[in-house]
N, C-alpha and C positions, 0 to 999 in steps of 0.2 A: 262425716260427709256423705252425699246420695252418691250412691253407685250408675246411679242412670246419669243421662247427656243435659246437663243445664242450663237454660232460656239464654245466656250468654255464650253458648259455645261452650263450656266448660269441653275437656278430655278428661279420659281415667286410664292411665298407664298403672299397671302392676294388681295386686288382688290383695282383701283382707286380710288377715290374719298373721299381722305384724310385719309382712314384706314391707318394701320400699314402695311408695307409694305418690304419685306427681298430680295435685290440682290444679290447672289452669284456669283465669278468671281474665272475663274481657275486658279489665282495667290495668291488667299488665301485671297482676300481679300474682304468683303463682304459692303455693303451699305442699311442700315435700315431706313428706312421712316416712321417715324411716326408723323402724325398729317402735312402732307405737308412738314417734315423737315427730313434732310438725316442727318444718322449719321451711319459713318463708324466706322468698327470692324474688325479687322484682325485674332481674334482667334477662334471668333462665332459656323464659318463654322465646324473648326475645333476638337471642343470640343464636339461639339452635334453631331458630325459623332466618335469619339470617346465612347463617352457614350451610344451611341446608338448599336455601335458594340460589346460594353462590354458586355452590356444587351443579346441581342443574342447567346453570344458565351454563359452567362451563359445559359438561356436555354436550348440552344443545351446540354450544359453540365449534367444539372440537367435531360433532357428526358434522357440522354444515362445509368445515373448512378440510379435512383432510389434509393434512399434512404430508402425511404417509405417503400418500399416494404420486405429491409431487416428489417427495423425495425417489420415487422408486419410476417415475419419471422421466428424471434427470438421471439417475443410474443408466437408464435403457439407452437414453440420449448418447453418455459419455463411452457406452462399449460398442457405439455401431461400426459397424465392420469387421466384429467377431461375434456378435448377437443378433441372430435375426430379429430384424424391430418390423412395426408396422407398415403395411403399404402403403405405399405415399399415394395422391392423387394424379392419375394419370399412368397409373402402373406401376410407377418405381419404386424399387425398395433400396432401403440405408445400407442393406448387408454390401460391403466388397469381396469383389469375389476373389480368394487367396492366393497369391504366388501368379500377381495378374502385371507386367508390364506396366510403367505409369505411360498416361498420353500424354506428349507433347501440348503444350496451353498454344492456343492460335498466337499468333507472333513468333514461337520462335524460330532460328537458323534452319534447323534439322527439320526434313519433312518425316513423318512417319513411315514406314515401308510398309508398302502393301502386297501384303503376301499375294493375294487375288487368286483365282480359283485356276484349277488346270486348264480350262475353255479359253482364260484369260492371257495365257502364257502363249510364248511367241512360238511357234510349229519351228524343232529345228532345219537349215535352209540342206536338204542332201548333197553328201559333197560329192563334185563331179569322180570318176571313176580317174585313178591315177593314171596317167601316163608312161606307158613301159619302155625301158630303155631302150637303145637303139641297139641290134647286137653287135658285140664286137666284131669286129674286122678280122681281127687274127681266128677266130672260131671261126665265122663264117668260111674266109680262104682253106681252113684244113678239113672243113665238113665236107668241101666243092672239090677237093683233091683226088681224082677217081684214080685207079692202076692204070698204066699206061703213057702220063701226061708226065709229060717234059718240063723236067725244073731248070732256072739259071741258078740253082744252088751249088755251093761247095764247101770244104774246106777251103776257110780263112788261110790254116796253116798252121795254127798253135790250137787244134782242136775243138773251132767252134766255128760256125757256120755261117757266111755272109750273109746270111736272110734271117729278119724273124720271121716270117711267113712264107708258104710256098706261093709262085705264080708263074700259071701256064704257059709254057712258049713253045715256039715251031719246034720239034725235036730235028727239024733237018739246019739250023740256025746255028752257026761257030759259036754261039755261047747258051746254049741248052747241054749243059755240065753234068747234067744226071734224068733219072728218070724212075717213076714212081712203078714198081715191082707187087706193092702189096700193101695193104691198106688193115691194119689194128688196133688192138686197144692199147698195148703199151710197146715199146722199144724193142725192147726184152723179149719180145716174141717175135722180132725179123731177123733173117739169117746175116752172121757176120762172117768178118774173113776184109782180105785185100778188096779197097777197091767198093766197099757195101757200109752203109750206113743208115740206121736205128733212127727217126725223128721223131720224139713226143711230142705231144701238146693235150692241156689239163683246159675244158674251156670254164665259162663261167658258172655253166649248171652242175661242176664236178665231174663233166665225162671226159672221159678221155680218149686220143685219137692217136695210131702213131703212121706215119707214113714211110714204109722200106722203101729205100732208094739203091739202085746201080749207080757207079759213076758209070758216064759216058766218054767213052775215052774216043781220042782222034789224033791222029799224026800232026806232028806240030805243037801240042801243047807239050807246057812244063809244071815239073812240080818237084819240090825238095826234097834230097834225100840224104843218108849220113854213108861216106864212099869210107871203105878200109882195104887196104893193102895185104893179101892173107902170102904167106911164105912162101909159097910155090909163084909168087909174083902178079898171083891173079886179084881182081878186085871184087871185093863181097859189097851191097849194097843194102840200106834199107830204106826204103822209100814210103814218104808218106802220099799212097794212092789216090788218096780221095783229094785233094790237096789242088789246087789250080794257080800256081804262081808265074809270075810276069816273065817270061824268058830274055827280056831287057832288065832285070834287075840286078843289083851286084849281093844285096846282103840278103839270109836266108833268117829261119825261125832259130833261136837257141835251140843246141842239139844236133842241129844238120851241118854241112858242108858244102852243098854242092847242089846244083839246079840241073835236071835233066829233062831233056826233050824226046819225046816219045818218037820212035822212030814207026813203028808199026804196030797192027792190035791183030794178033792170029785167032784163030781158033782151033789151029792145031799144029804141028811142027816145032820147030825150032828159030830163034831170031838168028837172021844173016849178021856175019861178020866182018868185019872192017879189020884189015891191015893196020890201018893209022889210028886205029882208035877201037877202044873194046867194047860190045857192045854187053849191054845187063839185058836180065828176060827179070818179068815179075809176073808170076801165075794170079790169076784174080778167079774171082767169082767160083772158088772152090774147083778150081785147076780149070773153067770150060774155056777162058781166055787167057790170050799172053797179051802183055803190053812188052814189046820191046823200045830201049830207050839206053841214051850216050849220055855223055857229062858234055855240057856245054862249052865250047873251049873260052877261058881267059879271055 
């Protein structure tokens, strides 16, 4: 056979010298050489220009359609909201943004809360300045209690004192009972003895006030005492001084016996004595007065 290109199109696949060797001829019929020996094929040509063209057309086919690429697509499509995907038109993108509250869809029950900005918040309303209490009464009266001013206080009689409060009266008035000496912080530091009396008071701000009192003694009055009979015939008394009891009364405090009426208040001497009747002295105010005073007869 000619080694050059033949007025029919012939092809020359392979080279002389006994290789394998392919004539093709434009009647479809083809002549294969191999090893020096010709062996003809009538569909050869045919079959491999067929499958060869199939091949082709599918690539052409597979560049035009992409497959791939919808598939990779639909991937993008199915992770949005953990893949940032493409910007949408008019700004928005597919991503969500993580660990985000869902909104409420219009209709339902629940309105959303609106946080709204600090500007937007209500200015709280200041609240009026409290109201101080009124002071108490019983402070006030012992803060107002100056030396000098005349109490209607006493002994009850069983050692506690018919007022809780001091208040001021005429000291020239048959029931101005005592009288304010000295004005302290506590009890404890006004002088005792017959006839003298220590009053505290603790007020509301923790301070403390104490007011010394003198009793006020006057002829006429009575107060209880406990009378004993000593062996030489005489009678020993003890009397409760501070003390201001009804000298119309018949029963005294547990402890006592007997109601006496002051007969006189010295400031120096000795109490006068009575034939018919004996009379008691009681030193007060650290010996500078006497109260003299009788047992009240049955």
């Amino acid at each position: 056979m000619d080694s050059g290109r033949t007025p029919g199109g012939t092809g020359q696949a392979g080279a002389d010298g006994g290789g394998t060797r392919i004539s093709a001829r434009a009647d479809g019929r083809s002549t294969i050489t191999v090893a020096g020996r010709d062996i003809n094929s009538t569909y050869f040509i045919s079959a491999s220009s067929a499958a060869l063209a199939a091949l082709v057309g599918l690539v052409i086919l597979l560049g035009m359609w992409q497959p791939w690429q919808e598939t990779a697509s639909a991937g993008a499509r199915d992770r949005t909201g953990t893949t940032a995907g493409p910007e949408r038109p008019g700004g928005s993108s597919t991503t969500t943004a993580p660990n985000r509250e869902p909104t409420p869809a219009a209709g339902d029950d629940e309105e959303p809360e609106d946080s709204g900005s600090p500007e937007d918040s209500p200015s709280p309303t200041p609240s009026a300045s409290p109201t101080p209490d009124p002071p108490d009464p019983v402070d006030v009266a012992f803060a107002s209690t100056g030396v000098g001013t005349c109490l209607n206080v006493y002994d009850a009689g069983w050692g506690k004192l018919n007022r809780d409060r001091p208040a001021a009266v005429d000291c020239g008035a048959d029931f101005a009972f005592s009288k304010v000496t000295m004005v302290t912080t506590f009890a404890s530091n006004c002088p005792s003895g017959p006839g003298r009396w220590g009053w505290g008071h603790v007020s509301d701000d923790g301070s403390s006030t104490a007011l010394c009192l003198d009793r006020v003694f006057a002829a006429g009055q009575c107060f209880p005492a406990a009378l004993s009979r000593q062996a030489d015939g005489t009678i020993h008394g003890e009397g409760r001084l501070f003390s201001v009891w009804g000298c119309d009364r018949t029963q005294v405090p547990k402890g006592l016996n007997a109601i006496m009426v002051i007969t006189a208040v010295l400031h120096g001497g000795s109490c006068p004595q009575r034939t018919d009747r004996q009379t008691l002295s009681w030193p007060v105010f650290n010996g500078a007065a006497t109260v003299c005073a009788e047992q009240r007869p049955n």
